[in-house]
PLY file of the C-alpha trace (Angstrom):
ply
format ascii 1.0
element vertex 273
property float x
property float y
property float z
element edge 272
property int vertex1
property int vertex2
end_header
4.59 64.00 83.62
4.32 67.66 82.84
6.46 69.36 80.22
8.75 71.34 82.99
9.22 67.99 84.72
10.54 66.26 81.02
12.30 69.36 80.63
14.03 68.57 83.93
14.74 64.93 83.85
16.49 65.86 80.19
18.85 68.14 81.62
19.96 65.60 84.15
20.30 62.86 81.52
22.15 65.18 79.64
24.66 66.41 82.56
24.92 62.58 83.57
26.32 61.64 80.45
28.71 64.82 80.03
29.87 64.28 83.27
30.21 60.21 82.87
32.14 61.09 79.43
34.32 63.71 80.92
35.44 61.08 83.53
36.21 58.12 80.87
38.04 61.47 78.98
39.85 62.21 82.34
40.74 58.09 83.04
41.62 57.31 79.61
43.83 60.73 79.46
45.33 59.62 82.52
46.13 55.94 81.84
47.78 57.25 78.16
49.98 59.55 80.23
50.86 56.26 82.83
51.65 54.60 79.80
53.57 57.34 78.00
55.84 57.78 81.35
56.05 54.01 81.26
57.55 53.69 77.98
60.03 56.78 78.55
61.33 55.05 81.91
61.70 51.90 79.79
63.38 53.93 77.17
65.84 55.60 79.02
66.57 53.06 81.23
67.50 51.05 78.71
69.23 53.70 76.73
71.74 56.00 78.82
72.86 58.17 75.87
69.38 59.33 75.28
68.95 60.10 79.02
72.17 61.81 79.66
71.45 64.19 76.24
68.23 65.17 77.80
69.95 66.17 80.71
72.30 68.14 78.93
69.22 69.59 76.85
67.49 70.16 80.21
70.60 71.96 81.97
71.01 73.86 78.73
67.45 75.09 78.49
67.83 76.05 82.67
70.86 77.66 82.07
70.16 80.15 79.06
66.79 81.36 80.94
69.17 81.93 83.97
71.60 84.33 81.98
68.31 85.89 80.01
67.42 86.59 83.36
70.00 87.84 85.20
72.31 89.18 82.58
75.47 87.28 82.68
76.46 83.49 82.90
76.38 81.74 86.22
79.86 80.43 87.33
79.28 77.76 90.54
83.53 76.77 90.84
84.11 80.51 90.50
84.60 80.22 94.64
87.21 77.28 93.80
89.39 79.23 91.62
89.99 81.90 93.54
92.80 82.20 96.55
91.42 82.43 99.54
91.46 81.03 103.03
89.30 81.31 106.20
91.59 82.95 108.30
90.30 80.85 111.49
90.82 77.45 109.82
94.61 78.16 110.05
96.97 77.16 113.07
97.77 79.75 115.08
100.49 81.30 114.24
99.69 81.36 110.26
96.16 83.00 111.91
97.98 86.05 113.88
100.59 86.60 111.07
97.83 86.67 108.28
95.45 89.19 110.04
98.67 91.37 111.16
99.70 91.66 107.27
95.74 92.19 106.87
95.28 94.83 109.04
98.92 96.51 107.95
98.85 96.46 104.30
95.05 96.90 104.31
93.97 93.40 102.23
91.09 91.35 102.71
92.63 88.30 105.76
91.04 85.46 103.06
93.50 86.23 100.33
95.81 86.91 103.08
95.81 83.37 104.53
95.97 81.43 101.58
98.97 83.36 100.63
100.48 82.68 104.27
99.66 79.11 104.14
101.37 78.50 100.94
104.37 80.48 102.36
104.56 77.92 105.01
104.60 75.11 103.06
106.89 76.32 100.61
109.31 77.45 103.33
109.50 73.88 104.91
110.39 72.30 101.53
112.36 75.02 100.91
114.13 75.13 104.37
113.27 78.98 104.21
111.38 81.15 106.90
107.92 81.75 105.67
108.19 84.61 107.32
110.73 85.96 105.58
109.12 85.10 102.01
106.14 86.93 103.26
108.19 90.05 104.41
110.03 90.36 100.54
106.27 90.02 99.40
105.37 92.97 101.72
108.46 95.15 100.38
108.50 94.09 97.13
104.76 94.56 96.48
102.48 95.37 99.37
100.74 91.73 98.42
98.76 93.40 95.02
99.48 90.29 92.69
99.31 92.83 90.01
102.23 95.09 90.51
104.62 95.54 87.75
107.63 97.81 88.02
109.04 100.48 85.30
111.70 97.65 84.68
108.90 94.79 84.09
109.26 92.73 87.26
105.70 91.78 88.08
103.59 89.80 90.36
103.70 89.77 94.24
107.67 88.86 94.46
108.22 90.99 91.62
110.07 88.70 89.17
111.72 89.83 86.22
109.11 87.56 83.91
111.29 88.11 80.62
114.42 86.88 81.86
112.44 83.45 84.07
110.00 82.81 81.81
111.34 79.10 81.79
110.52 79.15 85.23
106.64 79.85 84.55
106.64 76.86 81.55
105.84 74.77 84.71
102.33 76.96 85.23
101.35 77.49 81.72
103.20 80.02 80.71
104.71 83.45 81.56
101.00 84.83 82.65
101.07 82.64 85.43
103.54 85.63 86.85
99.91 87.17 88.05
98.59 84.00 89.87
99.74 84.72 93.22
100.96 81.20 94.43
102.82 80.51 90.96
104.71 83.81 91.21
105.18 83.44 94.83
107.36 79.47 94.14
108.70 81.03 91.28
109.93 83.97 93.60
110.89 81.87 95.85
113.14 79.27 93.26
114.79 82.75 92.50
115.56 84.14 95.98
117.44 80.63 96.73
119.83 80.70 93.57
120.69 84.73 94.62
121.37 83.26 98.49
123.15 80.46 97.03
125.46 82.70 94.77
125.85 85.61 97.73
126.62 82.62 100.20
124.40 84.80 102.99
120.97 86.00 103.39
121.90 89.58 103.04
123.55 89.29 100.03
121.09 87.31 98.31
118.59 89.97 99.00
121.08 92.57 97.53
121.59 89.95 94.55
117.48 89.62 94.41
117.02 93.73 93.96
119.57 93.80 91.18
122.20 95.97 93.56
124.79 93.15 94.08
127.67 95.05 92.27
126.70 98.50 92.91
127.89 100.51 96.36
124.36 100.50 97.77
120.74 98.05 97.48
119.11 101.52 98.59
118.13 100.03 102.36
116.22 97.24 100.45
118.26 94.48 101.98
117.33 96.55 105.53
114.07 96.65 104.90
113.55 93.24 104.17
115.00 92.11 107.34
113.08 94.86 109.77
109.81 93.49 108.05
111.01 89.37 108.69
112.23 90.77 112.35
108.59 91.83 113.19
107.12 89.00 111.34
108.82 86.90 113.57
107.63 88.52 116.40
104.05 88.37 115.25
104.57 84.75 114.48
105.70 84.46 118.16
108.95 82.74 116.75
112.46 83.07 118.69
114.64 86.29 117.32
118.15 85.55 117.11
119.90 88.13 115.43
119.03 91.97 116.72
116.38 93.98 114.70
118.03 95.61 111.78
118.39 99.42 111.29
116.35 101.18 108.63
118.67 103.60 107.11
117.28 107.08 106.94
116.82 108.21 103.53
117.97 110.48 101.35
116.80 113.66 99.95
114.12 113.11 97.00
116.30 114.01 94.12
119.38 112.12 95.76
117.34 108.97 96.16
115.08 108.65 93.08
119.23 109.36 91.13
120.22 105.85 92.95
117.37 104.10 92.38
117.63 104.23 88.73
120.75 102.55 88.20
119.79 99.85 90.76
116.56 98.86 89.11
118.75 98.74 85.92
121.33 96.41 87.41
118.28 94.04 88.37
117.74 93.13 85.03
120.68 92.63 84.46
121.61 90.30 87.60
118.38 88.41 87.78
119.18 87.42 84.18
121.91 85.46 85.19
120.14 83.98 87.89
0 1
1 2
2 3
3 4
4 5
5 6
6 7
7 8
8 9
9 10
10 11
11 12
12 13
13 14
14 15
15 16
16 17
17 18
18 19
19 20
20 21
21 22
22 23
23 24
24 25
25 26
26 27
27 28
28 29
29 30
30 31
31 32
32 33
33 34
34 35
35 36
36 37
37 38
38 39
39 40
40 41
41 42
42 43
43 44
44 45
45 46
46 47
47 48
48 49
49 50
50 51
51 52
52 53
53 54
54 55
55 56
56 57
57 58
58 59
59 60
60 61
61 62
62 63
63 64
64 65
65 66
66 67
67 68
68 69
69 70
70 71
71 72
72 73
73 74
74 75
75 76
76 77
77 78
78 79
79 80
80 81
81 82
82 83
83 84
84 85
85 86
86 87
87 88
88 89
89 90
90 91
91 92
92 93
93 94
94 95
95 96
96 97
97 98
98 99
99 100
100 101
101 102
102 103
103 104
104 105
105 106
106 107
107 108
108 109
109 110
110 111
111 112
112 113
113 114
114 115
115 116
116 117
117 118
118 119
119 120
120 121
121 122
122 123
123 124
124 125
125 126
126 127
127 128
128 129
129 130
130 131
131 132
132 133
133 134
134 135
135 136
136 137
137 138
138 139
139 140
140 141
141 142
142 143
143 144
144 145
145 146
146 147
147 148
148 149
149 150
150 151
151 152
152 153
153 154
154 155
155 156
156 157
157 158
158 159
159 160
160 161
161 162
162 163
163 164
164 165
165 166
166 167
167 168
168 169
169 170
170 171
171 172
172 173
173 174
174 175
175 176
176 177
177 178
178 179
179 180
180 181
181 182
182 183
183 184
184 185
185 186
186 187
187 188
188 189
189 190
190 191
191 192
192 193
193 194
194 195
195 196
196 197
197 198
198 199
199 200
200 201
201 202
202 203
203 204
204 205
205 206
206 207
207 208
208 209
209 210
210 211
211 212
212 213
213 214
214 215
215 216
216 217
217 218
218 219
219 220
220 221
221 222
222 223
223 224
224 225
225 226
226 227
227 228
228 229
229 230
230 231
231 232
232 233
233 234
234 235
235 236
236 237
237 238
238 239
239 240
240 241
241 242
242 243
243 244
244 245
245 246
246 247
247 248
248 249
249 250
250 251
251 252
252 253
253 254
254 255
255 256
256 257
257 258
258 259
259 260
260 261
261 262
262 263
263 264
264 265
265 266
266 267
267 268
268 269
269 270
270 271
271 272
């Protein structure tokens, strides 16, 4: 055999063993990593604690290189906690009333039916007309759960918080005056002790804006009932009683001179409430 030829044979020797070693390597490698996964199965199956921790560890890792990577903390029940509705899940009439009050006070129908839905089932435990719940939330605040007059009564019923804060200990506290459905039953607890005390529906509302002793409520009372009349109608609900007058109003000066003492008289009534 020439010397190219031994040369040759050498190199194949020599890339037959690399190759067989590289493949006991490989198979060896392989079965250590069956066993390794073996052992952890057995491990964790037998020990829960250890598995859940990793899991934790694991979700903890994901989660930081989530926030490094988008800036801020992911929050999946985010959608849970807030109050909304799709409007077309609702019956009917809580459907046309909710995209009426939409469309009129210009807020997103979602909010809108939630806030509608919970009007109607407070009103039937209440024995109240949802509808007219929903029209002192459209007077009072124009549905922004935020609202707080220069007197302090806040939320979307505008309740004097200071004077029923025991009325919020139910909720968590007197901050629950800006969660819309625990200042709407807390609105709504108030509205039936100022019927109950007036003895009508009119004078409760004049007892609810704090204008129960003084000569006028300012058309409040009016208002009220023009909003519940065409509520009602949107609701497609019988009207009994004849739509209600608006009174025209008065000059500027005239008008912001009687508001004043009214708003001052609601602290004062509501207190007693």
């Amino acid at each position: 055999m020439t010397a190219s030829g031994k040369a040759m044979t050498g190199v194949r020797t020599f890339a037959a063993d690399v190759l067989s070693g590289f493949l006991e390597i490989t198979h060896s490698g392989f079965a250590l990593l069956g066993l390794a996964v073996a052992f952890a199965a057995i491990t964790l199956t037998a020990r829960p604690d250890l598995r859940q921790a990793g899991e934790e560890q694991l979700r903890a890792w994901l989660h930081a290189r989530h926030v490094e990577e988008i800036g801020f903390a992911l929050e999946p029940a985010a959608s849970e906690r807030a109050v909304a509705i799709n409007p077309k899940e609702l019956p009917r009439e809580q459907a046309a009333v909710a995209y009426w009050l939409s469309k009129k006070y210009r807020v997103a129908p979602e909010p809108l039916a939630a806030l509608v839905t919970e009007a109607y089932d407070v009103g039937r435990r209440t024995k109240l007309d949802p509808t007219l719940i929903l029209a002192i939330i459209a007077i009072e605040s124009s549905f922004n759960p935020f609202a707080q007059s220069s007197v302090g009564a806040q939320g979307l019923m505008q309740v004097m918080t200071s004077v029923h804060t025991d009325k919020y200990e139910g909720f968590g506290g007197r901050l629950a005056a800006f969660d819309p459905v625990a200042n709407l039953r807390v609105g709504v607890k108030v509205l039936q002790e100022c019927i109950a005390r007036a003895g009508s529906l009119e004078g409760g509302l004049r007892y609810y804006v704090g204008a129960a002793n003084l000569p006028s409520d300012g058309g409040y009372a009016a208002k009220v009932l023009a909003e519940h009349f065409r509520l009602r109608q949107v609701a497609g609900r019988p009207v009994t009683v004849a739509k209600p007058e608006v009174p025209n109003k008065a000059p500027a000066a005239a008008e912001t001179a009687s508001t004043e003492p009214q708003t001052e008289e609601k602290v004062a009534l509501l207190g007693n409430s």
